[in-house]
C-alpha positions in Angstrom: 24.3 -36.0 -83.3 27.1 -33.8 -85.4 29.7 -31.9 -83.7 31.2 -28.3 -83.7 34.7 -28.7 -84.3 38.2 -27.1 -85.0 41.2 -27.5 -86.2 44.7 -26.8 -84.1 47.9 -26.1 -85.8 50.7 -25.7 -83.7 53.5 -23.2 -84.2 56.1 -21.0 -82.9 54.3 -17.9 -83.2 51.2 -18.0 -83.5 49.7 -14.8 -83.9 52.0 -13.8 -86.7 50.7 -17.4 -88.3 47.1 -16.6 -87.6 47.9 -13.4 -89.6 48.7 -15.3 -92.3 46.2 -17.8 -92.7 43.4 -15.1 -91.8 44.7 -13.8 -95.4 45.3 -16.7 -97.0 41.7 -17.9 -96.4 40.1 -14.2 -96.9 39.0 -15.1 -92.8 39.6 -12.9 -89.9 41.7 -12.8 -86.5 39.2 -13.3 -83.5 39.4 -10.1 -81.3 40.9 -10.9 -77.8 39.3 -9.1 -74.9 42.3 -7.1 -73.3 40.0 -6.0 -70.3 39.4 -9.6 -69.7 42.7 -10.7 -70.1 44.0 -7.3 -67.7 41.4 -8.8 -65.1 42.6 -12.7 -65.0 45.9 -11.3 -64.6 44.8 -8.8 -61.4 43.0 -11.5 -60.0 46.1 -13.8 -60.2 44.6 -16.4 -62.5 47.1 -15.2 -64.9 50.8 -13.8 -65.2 52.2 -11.1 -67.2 54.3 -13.9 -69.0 50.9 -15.7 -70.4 50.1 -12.3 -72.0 52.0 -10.6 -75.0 51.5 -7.6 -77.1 50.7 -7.9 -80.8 50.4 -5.2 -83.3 49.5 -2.9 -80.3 46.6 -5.3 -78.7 47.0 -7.4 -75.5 46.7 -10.9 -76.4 47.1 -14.3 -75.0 50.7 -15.3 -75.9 49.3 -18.8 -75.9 47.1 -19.1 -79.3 45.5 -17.4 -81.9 42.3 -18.6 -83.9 40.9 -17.5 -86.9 37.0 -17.6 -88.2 35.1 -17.2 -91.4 33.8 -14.1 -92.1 30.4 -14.0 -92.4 30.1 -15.8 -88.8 28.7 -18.9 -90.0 27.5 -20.6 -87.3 28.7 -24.3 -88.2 32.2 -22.7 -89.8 35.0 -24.5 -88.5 37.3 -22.9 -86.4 40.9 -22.7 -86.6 43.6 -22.1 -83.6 46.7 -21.2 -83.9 48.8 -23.1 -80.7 52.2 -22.1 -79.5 54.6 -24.9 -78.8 58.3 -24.9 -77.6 59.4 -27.1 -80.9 59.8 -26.7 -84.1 58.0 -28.6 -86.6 60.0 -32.2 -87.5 58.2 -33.8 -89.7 55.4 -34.3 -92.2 52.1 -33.4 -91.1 49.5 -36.3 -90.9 47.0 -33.8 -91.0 47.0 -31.4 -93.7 44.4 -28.3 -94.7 43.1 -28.2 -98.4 42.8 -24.9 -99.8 40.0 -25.2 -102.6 39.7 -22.6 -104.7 38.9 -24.5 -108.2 40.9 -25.5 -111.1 41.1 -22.3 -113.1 42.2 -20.5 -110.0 45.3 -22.5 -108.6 48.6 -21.3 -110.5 47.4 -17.6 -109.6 46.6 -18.4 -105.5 49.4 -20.5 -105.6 51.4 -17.5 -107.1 50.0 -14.9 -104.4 50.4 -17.7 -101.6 54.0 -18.0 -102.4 54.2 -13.9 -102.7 53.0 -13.7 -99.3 55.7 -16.7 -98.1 54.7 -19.9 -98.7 57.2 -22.4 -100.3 55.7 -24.7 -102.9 56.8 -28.4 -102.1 55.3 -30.1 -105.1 52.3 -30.7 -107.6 49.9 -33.7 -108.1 47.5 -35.2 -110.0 45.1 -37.6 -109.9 43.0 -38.2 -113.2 41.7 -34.8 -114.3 42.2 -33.4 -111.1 45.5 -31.7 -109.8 46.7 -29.8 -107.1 49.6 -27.8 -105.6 50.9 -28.7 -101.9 52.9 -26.1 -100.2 54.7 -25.3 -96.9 53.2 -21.9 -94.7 55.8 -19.8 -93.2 56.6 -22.6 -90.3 56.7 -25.5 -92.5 53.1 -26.8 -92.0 51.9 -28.3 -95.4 48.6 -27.5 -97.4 47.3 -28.2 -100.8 45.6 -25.5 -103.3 43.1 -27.6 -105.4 
């Protein structure tokens, strides 16, 4: 048997990090439905505190995901979690951004444009990569 799966990043903010990533990865921000979210909050299921606004939508203040654009069913998902803390430490889980040899110092170049802090380069035999830090600090290598 195999397994749908996705990954979960926590963060501070994360719609303004699902932004991000979404163009990062040339992937999109999943629509939120605002009627629904209006109706679990008439209904009581909800509070006006679980909700927030963001660029003009309604949206569950809670999380954010991201998909692959073509909708591919088997694509992994990835959601965007708030928590109350800040990241501490290394991540023992880490996203690799592949996007081929020849490509690197220029996505690394528009990655770091668009905030991300490079951290440090590696190699291992012919192959090398960069890792670098998103805007809150979560690591990822471009290979």
């Amino acid at each position: 048997m195999t397994y749908d799966f996705q990954v979960v990043i926590d963060a501070s903010d994360p719609h303004a990090l699902a932004d991000w990533w979404a163009d990062a990865l040339g992937w999109q921000v999943e629509p939120q439905d605002e009627a629904f979210i209006r109706e679990m909050i008439g209904k009581g299921y909800a509070t006006d505190d679980d909700a927030t606004t963001h660029r003009g939508a309604l949206v569950w203040k809670s999380g954010a995901a991201i998909r692959h654009p073509d909708g591919l069913e088997r694509a992994p998902r990835v959601l965007f979690q708030l928590v109350p803390e800040a990241k501490t430490v290394k991540n023992r889980v880490h996203l690799d951004v592949r996007v081929g040899a020849g490509n690197i110092e220029s996505e690394v170049e528009r990655l770091t444009a668009k905030g991300a802090k490079e951290l440090h380069r590696g190699r291992q035999g012919p192959n090398w990569w960069v890792t670098l830090a998103d805007p809150e600090d979560n690591e990822f290598c471009v290979s």
